[in-house]
Every structure is written in C-alpha cells, then in structure tokens.
C-alpha positions as CSV (number, residue, x, y, z in Angstrom):
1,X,-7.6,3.5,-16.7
2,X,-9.6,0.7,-17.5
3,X,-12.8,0.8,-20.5
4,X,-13.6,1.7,-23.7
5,X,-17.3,3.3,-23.5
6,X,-18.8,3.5,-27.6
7,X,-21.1,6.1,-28.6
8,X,-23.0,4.8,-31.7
9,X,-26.3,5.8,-33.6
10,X,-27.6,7.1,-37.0
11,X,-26.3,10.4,-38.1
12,X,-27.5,13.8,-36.5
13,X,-29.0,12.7,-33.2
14,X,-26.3,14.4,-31.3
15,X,-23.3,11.8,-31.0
16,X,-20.5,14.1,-31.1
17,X,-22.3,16.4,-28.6
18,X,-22.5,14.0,-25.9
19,X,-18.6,12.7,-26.5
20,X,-17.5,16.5,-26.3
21,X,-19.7,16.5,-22.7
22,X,-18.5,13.0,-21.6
23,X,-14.8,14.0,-22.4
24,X,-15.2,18.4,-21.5
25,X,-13.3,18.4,-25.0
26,X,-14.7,20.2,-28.0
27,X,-12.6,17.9,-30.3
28,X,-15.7,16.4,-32.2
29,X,-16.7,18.1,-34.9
30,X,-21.3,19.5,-34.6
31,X,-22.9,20.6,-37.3
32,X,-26.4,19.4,-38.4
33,X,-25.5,17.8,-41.9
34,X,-25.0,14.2,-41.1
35,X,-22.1,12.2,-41.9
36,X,-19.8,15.0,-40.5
37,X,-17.9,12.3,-38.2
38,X,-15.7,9.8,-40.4
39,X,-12.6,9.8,-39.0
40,X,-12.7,7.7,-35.4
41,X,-12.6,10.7,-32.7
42,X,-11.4,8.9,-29.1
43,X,-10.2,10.7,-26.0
44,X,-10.4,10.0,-22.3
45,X,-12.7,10.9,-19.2
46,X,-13.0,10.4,-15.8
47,X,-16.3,9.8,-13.6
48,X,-16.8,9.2,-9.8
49,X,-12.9,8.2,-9.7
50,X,-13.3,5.7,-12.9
51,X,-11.3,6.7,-16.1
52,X,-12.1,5.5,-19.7
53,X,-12.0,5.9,-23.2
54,X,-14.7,7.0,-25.1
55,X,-15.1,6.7,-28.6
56,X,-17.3,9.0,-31.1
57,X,-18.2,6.8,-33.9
58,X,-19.7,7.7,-37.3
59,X,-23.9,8.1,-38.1
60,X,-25.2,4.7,-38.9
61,X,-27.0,4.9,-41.9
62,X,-28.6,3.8,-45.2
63,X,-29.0,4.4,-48.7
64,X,-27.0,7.9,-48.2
65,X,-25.7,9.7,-50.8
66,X,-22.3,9.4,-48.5
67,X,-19.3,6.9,-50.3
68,X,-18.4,6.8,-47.1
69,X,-21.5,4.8,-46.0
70,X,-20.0,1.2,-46.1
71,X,-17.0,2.2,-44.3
72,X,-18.8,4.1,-41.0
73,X,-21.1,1.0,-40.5
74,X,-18.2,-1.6,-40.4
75,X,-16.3,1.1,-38.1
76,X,-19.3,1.6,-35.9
77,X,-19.9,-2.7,-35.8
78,X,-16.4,-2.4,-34.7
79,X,-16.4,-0.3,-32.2
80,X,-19.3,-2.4,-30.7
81,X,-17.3,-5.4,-30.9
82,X,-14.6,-3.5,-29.3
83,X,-16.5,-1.6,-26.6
84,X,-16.8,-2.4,-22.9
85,X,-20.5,-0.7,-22.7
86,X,-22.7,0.9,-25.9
87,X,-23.9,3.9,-25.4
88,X,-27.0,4.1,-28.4
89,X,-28.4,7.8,-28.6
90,X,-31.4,8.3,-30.6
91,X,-33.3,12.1,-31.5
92,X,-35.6,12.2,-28.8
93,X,-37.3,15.0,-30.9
94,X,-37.4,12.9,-34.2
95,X,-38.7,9.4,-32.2
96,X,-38.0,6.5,-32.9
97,X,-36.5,5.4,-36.7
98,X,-36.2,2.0,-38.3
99,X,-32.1,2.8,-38.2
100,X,-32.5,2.8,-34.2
101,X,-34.3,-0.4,-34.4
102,X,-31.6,-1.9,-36.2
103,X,-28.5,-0.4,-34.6
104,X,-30.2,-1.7,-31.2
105,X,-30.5,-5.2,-32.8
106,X,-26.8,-5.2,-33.0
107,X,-26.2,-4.0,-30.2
108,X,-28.4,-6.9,-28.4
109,X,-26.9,-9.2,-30.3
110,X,-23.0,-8.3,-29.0
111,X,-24.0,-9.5,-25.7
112,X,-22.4,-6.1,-24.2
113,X,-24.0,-4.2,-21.7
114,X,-26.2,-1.5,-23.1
115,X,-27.6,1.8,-22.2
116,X,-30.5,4.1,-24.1
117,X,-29.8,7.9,-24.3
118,X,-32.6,9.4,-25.8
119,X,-31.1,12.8,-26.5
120,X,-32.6,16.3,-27.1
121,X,-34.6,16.2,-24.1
122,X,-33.9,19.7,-22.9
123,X,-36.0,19.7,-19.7
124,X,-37.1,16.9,-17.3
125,X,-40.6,18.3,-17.9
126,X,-39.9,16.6,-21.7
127,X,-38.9,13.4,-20.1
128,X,-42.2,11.6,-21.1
129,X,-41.1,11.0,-24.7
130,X,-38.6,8.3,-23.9
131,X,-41.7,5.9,-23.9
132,X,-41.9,5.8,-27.8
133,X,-38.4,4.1,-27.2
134,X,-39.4,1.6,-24.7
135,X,-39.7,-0.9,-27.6
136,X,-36.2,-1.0,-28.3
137,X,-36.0,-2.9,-25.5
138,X,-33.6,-1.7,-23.7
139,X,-33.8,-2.0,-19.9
140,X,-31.5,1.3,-19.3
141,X,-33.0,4.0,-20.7
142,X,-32.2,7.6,-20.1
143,X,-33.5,11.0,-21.5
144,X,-30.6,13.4,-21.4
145,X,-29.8,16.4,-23.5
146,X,-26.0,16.5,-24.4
147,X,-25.8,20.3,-25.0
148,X,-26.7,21.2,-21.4
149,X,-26.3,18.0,-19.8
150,X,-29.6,17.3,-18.4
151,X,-29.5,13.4,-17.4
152,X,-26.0,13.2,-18.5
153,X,-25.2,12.4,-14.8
154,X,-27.7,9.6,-14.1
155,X,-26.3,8.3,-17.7
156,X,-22.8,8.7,-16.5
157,X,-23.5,6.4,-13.4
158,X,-24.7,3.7,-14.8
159,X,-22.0,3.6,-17.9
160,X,-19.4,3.5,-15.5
161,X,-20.9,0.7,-13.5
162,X,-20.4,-1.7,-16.2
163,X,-16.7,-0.8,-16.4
164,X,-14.2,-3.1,-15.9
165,X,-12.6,-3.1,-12.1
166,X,-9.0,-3.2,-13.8
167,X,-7.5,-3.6,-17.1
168,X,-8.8,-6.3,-19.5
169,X,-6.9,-9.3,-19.3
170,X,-7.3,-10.6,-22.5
171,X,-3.3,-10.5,-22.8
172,X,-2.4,-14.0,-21.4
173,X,0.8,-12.6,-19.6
174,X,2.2,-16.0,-17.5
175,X,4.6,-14.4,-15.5
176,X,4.9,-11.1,-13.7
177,X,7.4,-9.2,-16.3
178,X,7.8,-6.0,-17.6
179,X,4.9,-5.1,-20.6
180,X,6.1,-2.6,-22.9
181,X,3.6,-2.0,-25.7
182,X,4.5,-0.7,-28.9
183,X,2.5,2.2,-30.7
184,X,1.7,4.7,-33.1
185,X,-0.6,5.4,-36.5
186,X,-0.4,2.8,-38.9
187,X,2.7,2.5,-41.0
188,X,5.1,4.2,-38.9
189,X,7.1,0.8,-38.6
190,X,5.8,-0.7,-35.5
191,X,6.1,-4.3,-36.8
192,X,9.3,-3.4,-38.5
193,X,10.5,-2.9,-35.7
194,X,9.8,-5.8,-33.5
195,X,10.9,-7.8,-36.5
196,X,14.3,-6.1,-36.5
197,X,14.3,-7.0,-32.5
198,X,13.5,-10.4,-33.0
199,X,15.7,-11.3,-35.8
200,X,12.7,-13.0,-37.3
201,X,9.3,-12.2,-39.6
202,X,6.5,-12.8,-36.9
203,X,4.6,-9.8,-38.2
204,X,3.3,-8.8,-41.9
205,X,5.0,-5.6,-42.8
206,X,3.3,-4.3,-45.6
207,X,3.0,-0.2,-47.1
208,X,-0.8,-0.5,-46.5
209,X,-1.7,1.0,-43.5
210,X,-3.9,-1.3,-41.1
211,X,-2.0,-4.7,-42.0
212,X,-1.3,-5.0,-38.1
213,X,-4.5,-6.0,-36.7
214,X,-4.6,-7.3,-33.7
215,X,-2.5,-7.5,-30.9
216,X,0.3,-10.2,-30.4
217,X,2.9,-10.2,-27.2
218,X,6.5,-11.5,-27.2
219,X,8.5,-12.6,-24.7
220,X,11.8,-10.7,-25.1
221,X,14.6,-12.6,-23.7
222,X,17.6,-11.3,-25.6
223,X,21.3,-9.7,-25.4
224,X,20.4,-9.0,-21.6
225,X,16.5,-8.4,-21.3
226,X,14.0,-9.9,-20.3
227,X,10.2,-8.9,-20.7
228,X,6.7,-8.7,-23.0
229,X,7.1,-6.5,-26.1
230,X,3.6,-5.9,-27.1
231,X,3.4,-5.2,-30.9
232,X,-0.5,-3.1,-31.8
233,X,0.1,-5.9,-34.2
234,X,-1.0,-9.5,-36.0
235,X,-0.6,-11.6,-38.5
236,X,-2.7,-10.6,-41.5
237,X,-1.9,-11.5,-45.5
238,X,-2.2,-8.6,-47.6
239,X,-4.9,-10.1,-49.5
240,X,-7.1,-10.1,-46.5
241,X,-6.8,-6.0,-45.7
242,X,-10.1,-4.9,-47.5
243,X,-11.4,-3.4,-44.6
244,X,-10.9,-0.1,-43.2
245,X,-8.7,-1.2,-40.6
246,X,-7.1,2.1,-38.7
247,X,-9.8,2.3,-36.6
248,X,-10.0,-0.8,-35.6
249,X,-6.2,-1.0,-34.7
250,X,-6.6,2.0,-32.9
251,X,-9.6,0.3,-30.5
252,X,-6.6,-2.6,-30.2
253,X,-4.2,0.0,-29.0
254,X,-6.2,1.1,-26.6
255,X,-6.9,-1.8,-24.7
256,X,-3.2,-2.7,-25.6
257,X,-2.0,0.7,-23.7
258,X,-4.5,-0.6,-20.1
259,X,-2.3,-3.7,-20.3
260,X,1.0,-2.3,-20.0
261,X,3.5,-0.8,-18.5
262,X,5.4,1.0,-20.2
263,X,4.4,2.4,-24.0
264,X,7.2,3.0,-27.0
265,X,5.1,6.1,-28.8
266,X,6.5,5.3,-32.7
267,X,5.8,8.4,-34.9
268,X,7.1,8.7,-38.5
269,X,10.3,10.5,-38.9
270,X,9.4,11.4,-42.6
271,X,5.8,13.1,-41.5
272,X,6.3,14.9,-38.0
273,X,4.6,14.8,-35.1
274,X,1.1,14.6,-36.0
275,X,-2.9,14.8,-34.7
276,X,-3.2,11.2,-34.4
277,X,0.4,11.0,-32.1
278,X,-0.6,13.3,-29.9
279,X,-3.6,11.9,-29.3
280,X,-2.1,8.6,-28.7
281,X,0.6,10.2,-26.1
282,X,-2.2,11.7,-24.5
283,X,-4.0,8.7,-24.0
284,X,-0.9,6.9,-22.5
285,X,-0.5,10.1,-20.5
286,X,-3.6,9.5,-19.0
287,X,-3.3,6.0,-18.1
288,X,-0.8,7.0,-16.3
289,X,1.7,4.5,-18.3
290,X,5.7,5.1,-19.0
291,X,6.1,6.5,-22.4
292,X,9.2,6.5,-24.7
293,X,8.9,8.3,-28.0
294,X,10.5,6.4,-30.7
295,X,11.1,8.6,-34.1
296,X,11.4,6.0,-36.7
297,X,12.3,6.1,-40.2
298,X,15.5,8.4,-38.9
299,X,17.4,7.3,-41.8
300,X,15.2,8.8,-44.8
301,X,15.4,12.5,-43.7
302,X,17.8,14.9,-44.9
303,X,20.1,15.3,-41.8
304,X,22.5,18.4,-40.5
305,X,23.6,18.7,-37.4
306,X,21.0,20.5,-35.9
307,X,18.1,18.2,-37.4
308,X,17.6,16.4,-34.4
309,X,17.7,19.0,-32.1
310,X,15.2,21.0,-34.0
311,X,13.0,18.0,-34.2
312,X,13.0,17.1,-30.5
313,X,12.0,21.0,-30.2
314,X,9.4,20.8,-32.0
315,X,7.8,17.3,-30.1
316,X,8.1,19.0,-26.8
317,X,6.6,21.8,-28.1
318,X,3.5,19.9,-29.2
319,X,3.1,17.5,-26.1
320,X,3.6,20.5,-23.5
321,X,3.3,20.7,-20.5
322,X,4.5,16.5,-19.9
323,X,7.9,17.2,-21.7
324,X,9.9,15.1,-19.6
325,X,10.2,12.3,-21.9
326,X,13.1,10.2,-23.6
327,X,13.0,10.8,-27.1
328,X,15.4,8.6,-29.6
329,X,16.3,8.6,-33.1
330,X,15.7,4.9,-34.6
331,X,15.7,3.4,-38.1
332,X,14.4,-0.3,-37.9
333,X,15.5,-0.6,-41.9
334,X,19.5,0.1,-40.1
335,X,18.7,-1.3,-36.6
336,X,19.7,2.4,-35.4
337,X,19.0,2.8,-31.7
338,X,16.1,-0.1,-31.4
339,X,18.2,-1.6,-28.3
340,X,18.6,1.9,-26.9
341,X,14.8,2.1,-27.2
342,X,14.6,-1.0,-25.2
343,X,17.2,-0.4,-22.9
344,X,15.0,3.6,-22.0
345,X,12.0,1.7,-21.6
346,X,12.8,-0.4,-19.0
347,X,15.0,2.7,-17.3
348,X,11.0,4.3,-17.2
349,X,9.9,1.2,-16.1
350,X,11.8,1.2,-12.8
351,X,11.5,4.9,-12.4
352,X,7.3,3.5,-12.2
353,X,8.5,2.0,-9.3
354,X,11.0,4.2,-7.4
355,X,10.1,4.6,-3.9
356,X,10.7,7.9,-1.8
357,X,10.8,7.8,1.6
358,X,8.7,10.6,3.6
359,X,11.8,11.7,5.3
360,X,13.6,12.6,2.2
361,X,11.0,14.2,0.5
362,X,10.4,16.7,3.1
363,X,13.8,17.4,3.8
364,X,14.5,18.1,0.5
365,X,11.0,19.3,-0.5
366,X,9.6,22.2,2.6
367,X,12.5,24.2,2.2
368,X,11.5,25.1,-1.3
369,X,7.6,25.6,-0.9
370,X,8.5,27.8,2.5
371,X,11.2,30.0,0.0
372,X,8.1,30.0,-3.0
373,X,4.7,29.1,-1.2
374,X,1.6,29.4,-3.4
375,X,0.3,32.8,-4.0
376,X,-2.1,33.9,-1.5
377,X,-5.4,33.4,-2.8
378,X,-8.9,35.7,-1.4
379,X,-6.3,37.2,1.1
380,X,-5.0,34.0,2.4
381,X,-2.0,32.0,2.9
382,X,-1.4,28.3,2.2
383,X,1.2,26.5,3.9
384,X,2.5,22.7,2.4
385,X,2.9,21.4,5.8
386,X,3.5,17.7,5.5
387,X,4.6,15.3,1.8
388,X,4.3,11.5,1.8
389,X,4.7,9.3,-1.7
390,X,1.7,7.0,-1.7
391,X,1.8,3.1,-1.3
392,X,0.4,3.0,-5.2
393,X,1.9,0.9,-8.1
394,X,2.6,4.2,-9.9
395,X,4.3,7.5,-8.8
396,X,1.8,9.0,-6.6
397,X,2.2,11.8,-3.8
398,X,-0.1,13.5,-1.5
399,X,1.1,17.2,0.0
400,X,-0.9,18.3,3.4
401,X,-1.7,21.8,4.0
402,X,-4.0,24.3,5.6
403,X,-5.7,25.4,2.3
404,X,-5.6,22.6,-0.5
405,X,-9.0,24.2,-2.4
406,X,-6.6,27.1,-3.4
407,X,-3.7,25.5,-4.7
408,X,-4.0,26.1,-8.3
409,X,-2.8,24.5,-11.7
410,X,0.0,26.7,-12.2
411,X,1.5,26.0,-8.6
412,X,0.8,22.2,-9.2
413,X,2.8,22.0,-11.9
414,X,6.1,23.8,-10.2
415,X,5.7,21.1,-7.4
416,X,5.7,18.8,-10.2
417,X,8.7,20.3,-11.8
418,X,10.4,21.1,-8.1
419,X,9.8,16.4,-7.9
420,X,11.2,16.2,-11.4
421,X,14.7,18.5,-11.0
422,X,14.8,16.3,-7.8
423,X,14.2,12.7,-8.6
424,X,14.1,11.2,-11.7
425,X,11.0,10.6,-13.3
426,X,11.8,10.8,-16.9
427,X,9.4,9.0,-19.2
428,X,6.8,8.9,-16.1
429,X,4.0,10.5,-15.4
430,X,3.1,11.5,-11.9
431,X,-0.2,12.2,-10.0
432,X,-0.5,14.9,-7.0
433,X,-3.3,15.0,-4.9
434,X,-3.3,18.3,-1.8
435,X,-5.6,17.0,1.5
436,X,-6.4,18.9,4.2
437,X,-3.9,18.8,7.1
C-alpha cells in the first residue's frame, strides 16, 4: 500500500459521504448538523490495483458555536501537511463560500497535488454548476455526487494517479535490514518500550497522550539482533504538547506502517482491545505487513490463571477472521517479554519470506480440494487444477481452475486455512488470487 489520500472542506458538504464511498465502509458518521466528524476517521481502499489510506477529516470552519473549532482546523492543516493528494469537496448545491476560498488557499499553498469535487451533483445533466468553482483555481475539477457515486470514478482516477509508485521513503534506511515498526494509540507505552530495549532515554515518555510525534528509527544491534526498530515516536518536551497531537501521530503511523516490514501492534493491557486497535491492525492487515500484538502494561492487571487466556480469547475474537497472530504478554516498566517480542517479530519476518515450491504445494495441497472441492455453484463444478506461490516479496499464491468467478469468500478462506495448518504463516498475512486455467 502506498498513500495517504485527505478529504478536507467546511462542514456539511458531504465529507464523510464520499470517504464511506471511497473506502465501501459506513464507518463515518452523516448527519446534516455540521461538526459531526471530530475524531480522525481513516481506513483503506483500493482502486485500479492501487491501495491507500484515506482520511475523513473534520468541517473547516469559522466563528462556530463548536469548542471544538480550533482543534478540527489544526487537524485538517495536518492532514494536508500529511497527505499524498487533497481531495477539497465543496456543496455544489450551496456554490461557492468564502471557507472554500480559503481552505483552497491552503491547499495551494502545501504544494500537494490537488483535486476539486464539487459534490451534490446528482446527475450529469447538473454538471454545469462546477463553473462557479472555476475560480478556485483548481485545474482538476470534478462534479460527483458521493451518495450515488456519479463522477466518483473519473475522481477516483485521477486521485490515484498522483499516488506514490511505492512506499515513501522518507525513512533514511542505509542498509537492507529488517524494519519493524512499533504501534498503537497514544500512551500505551510504545516509547517505553524501545527505551527499555535500548537501555537508554532516546524518547520522551510522558502520561500525556501525543508526546511521540514523529517518527524516529533505531538500529537494533543487540544480545543477538540485528535490524530497524521504528518507534511512531520523537523527541518532544512536555512543554511543547499544546496541540492536539493523536491525529497527527496517527498520519505518522501510517506512513510509518508503508515503510516496514513487520509491525509490533501495542495495545494497553489496562483498557482492552479497543476501536482505535483494531483499526490500526486492520490497516497493517491491509498493507499486507507482519504483525505481532504486544499487550503492554501486563503487570498492572489483576492476574489468575486463566487471565491470559481469557484475554487472548477475547483479541481473536475482535480481529476475526486473521487470527493467526502471535500475541505476548509484556510490561516495559518489568522488561517482561520485550525480547520475546523481538525475537516473534523477526520469526514473522522470515515467514514474509518463505518460499514454497510448486511441487510441494500441490502434492500436499490437490488431495484436499479433490476430498472438499468448492460447492457447485448455478449447477456447476469447479475443479483447483494447478497451485504456484508467486515470485512476490510477500506470501502470495495463485490456484488455476476451470471456474475461478465462482469460488466464493467462504471457500477462500478454508484454502487459506488448508496453507495455514500446512505451512507456517503466523503473524503473516497472505493474498490468493484464482485465474482461469
């Protein structure tokens, strides 16, 4: 995955709309009294075999009567700062507004490429009006209506053509190691923890959340390892956090999650599993990165002997159906498990990396799917004829058969399970594509 894609404007001209059709999630939050969207909403799409992040951002506005004002025009500056393209979307119905004129002006003035929706534009018949929006200068224009999608393809293409071809490579990595990024909400003891690795104070740790900043790399070259432990993390003095920094941490850890490897998902031990977590695995998920799921803070909860158990129960139970993952039990305050952590996320590491050869797969593999072949489907049969691994950087494997259009989701994930009893993949997701044979 490789993007962040920012959907800014003032309040009601249909922002969360067009994230929930850009993502075909119904996780932001319509309603017509502005302001609605405060809390960062991110989640990731895919378009013409591109996949990025987008980001629903607050209503830009103005002498409200909103406290939260202040705070949803630094986050939306943010995530323009942050933002491969800027989407602006302005009411076509309402025309143009002095707040579009001066969210655009911003926007300009990043430098970042830039594209117009003029929304509410329910028919192409309507497609006149975007001319009162000429003046914002913009050379991409395009009237869409996010509720039935009108125009959102034509907006889609030329979004994704600004796209970065690969990851951004603002992580100066010099030499070809392992990158294992640490994440997780703020305050869940990220930097704790790589300061309990390192033996040394590199990073603030503070009880505010949003100290950590920016993010900082290490080269870990201790008690056997070698590799870059990337902390969603900087150096910031407390005196300097009067911002509202989660979301901008959490448009670090994005970019942060592109550029590695392997990601160490911290949640708090003290709190559960939570929204924000499983938004975070799913975004790794998606990326197609190794994950390791690091419950900190394991030594202030009240233990018996079935806590743990009961706790790991309950994680798989909230990031179903990619439950194959190493979950451990840390404390960075005892330095309980941190070098197990470690130790797991290089195992997933290598397991990103394990090659199959054709032979052995379908010697191992046929025999099952000629026992349990996919369910005949308009009154015909399908028949997995063929299974190669593909020459990809990650796990990747491609089944040939007579009928690929009616393999369905539920079978796809038994073929994943049948590669998962078989081979080990813990920690790593996998991708299955079914061609024509």
């Amino acid at each position: 995955m490789a993007g962040i894609i920012a959907i800014v404007g003032r309040p009601n001209v249909g922002k969360s709309t067009l994230f929930n059709r850009l993502t075909g999630r119904g996780e932001a939050i319509v309603d017509n009294t502005p302001g609605v969207t405060r809390d960062r909403i991110y989640a990731a799409a895919e378009w013409l075999d591109k996949s990025f992040t987008v980001v629903d951002t607050g209503g830009y506005t103005e002498g409200s009567s909103d406290d939260f004002e202040s705070e949803i025009r630094k986050q939306a500056r943010y995530a323009i700062d942050e933002a491969h393209v800027i989407i602006l979307v302005v009411d076509g119905r309402e025309g143009l507004s002095p707040l579009d004129e001066e969210v655009a002006d911003q926007i300009r003035k990043s430098g970042k490429p830039h594209v117009l929706a003029v929304n509410k534009i329910d028919s192409p018949a309507d497609d006149y009006v975007i001319a009162d929006f000429l003046k914002l200068g913009f050379n991409d224009v395009f009237p869409i209506s996010a509720v039935n999608g009108h125009g959102t393809g034509d907006l889609l293409d030329k979004v994704v053509g600004h796209l970065p071809c690969e990851a951004d490579k603002s992580l100066d990595f010099t030499e070809d190691l392992p990158k294992i990024c640490v994440v997780g909400r703020p305050n869940v003891g990220k930097s704790s923890f790589l300061n309990a690795l390192t033996g040394r104070d590199q990073h603030i740790v503070s009880d505010v959340a949003g100290t950590t900043r920016d993010a900082v790399h290490t080269r870990y070259n201790m008690f056997g390892f070698d590799f870059y432990l990337v902390d969603t993390a900087g150096l910031r003095k407390k005196g300097k956090v009067s911002e509202d920094l989660e979301f901008y941490s959490v448009m670090r850890a994005i970019k942060s999650i592109e550029n590695s490897d392997v990601c160490i998902l911290m949640i708090d031990a003290t709190r559960g599993i939570e929204a924000q977590d499983l938004n975070i695995f799913h975004l790794i998920e998606k990326n197609k990165k190794g994950v390791v799921i690091a419950v900190n803070k394991w030594d202030l909860t009240d233990k018996t002997q079935t806590t743990a158990s009961e706790f790991r129960k309950a994680i798989l139970e909230r990031i179903k159906p990619f439950t194959d993952v190493p979950i451990l039990f840390t404390s960075s305050i005892e330095k309980t498990r941190l070098l197990k952590t470690l130790q797991e996320a290089l195992e997933v590491y290598k397991r990103r990396k394990v090659r199959i050869p054709t032979s052995q797969l379908n010697e191992t593999l046929l025999p099952i799917f000629e026992n349990t072949p996919p369910p005949v489907y308009k009154g015909k049969t399908v028949s997995i004829k063929y299974i190669t691994q593909l020459p990809t950087p990650r796990p990747q494997f491609a089944f040939f058969c007579n009928l690929p259009q009616y393999i369905k989701e539920p079978y796809k994930r038994f073929i994943e399970n049948q590669l998962r009893s078989m081979y080990d993949f813990t920690g790593v997701p996998l991708d299955i594509y079914f061609r024509k044979k």
